[in-house]
N, C-alpha and C positions, 0 to 999 in steps of 0.2 A: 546473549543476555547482557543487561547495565555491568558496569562498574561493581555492583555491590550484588551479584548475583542472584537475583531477581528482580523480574520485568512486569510491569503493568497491564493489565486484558481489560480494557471496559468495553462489558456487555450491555449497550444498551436495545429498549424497545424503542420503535420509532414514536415520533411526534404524533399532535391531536390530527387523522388524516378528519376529510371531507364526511359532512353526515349526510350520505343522497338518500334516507327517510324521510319522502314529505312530512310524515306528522313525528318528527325529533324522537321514531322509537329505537331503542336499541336494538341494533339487528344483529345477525351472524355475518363476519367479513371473513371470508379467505380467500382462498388464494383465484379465484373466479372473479372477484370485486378488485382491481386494479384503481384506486381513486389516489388522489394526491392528495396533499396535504391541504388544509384548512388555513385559514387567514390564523388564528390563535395559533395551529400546529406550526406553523413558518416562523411567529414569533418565538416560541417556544423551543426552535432548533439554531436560532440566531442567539439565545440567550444557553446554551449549549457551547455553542463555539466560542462566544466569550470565555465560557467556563473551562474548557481546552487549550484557549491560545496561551497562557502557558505552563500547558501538560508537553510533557517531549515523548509524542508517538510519530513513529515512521507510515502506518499505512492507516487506509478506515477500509473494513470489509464490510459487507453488502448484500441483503438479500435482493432479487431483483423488482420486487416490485416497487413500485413509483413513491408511498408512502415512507418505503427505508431507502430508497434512493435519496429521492427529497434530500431526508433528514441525514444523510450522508456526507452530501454536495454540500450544505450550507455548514457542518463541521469543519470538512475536510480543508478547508480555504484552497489551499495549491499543491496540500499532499496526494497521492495517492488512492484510487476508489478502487479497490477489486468486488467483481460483482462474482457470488457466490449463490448456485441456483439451487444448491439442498438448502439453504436458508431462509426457501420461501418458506409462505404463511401454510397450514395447514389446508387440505381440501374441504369443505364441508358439504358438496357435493347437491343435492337438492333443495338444501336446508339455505343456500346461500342466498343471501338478501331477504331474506323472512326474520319477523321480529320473533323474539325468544317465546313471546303469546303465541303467533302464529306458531311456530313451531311445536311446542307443548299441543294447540290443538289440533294441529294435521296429521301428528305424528306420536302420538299420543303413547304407544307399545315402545317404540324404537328411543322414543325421547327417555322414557323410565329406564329401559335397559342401559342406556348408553349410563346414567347417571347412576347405575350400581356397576359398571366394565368399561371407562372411560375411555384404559384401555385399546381394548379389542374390539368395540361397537362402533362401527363407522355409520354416518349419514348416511342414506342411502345415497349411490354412485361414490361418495366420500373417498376418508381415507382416515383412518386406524390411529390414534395417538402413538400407538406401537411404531408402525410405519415412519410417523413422523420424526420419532425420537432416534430410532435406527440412521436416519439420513442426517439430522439435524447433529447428533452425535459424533459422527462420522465427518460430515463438515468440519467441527470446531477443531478433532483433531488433529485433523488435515492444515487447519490453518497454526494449528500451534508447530506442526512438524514442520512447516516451510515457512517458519520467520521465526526472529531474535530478538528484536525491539518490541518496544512498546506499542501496543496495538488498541484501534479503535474496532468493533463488529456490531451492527447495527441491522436490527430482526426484527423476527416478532415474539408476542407476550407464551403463545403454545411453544413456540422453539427455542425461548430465552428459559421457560419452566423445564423442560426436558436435559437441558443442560445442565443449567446447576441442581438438577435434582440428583444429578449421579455425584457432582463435586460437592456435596452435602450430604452425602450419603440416604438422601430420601427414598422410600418408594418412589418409583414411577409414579403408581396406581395415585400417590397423595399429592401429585404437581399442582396440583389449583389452590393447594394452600399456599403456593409462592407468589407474594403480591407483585405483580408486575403493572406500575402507571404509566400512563405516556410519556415518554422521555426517561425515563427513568434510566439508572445507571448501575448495572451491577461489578461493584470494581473488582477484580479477580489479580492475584498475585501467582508467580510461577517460578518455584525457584529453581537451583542449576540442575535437579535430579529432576525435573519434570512437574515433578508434583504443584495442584492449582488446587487453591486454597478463596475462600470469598473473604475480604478485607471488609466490604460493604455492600448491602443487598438493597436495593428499590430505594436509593436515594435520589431525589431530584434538586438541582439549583434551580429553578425553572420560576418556582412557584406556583 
């Protein structure tokens, strides 16, 4: 821990990644859709690390894929990347790369159930928001148990909701009410008993 017995956690989501929708729809990305960042999302992690250089964090952890990668490297300048593979993005399984119309219309039963059991309804081949949080969970605590300093982690919007919905005391089942934007910053404090607290939730410098 600092000096003054508590340390800083900024949870951020990554940057704007690439939109490979020919016609600009929004689709389902997870963890099947590997894209990088976007020309805006690149600007948008440059103006991030502005906003860092001078924060005093020792590491930036990392889901693996390319979009929080990215938005990682262009933070971290010459600190530290650990790449952390429970921090990938959620599975969504068959659903992935279809726009949320297509979806609604192919899948019409499984789409309605999933949105009363967010839960426990997996896409089909998918993977369970349950699943997700279990692992996603388990990661952060893991990274709070092998560090001291002040820390960057940088994920995604389903794995960044999972989290602080237990350090909020939220339902699970209510994580979509936690607004997560691109880049965004959720600053988490921890003091010398453990205990993590949100100082600030879904703030962006960015613009």
């Amino acid at each position: 821990m600092n000096s003054c017995n508590i340390r800083d956690i900024y949870l951020l989501r990554h940057t704007d990644p690439q939109n490979f929708s020919p016609d600009k729809q929004r689709c389902c990305i997870g963890v099947s859709t590997d894209i990088s960042l976007s020309e805006s999302g690149k600007e948008q992690a440059y103006k991030l690390h502005k906003f860092f250089a001078d924060k005093d964090f020792d590491q930036v952890f990392s889901s693996p894929m390319k979009r929080c990668r990215e938005t990682a490297q262009i933070i971290a300048g010459n600190k530290q990347i650990i790449i952390v593979e429970q921090l990938k993005e959620i599975e969504m399984g068959r659903w992935e790369g279809l726009s949320f119309e297509e979806i609604r219309s192919q899948y019409p039963e499984i789409y309605d159930a999933r949105g009363k059991d967010i839960l426990h309804v997996a896409p089909p081949g998918g993977e369970p928001f349950i699943d997700c949080a279990t692992r996603a969970k388990k990661a952060f605590k893991n990274i709070l148990a092998s560090t001291t300093k002040n820390i960057i982690i940088v994920s995604h919007a389903g794995v960044n909701r999972t989290i602080l919905s237990e350090i909020c005391g939220l339902p699970l089942s209510e994580l979509l009410q936690i607004p997560q934007k691109y880049g965004c910053i959720n600053h988490l404090l921890q003091d010398q008993n453990g205990k993590v607290i949100v100082k600030d939730s879904n703030f962006t410098p960015i613009g």
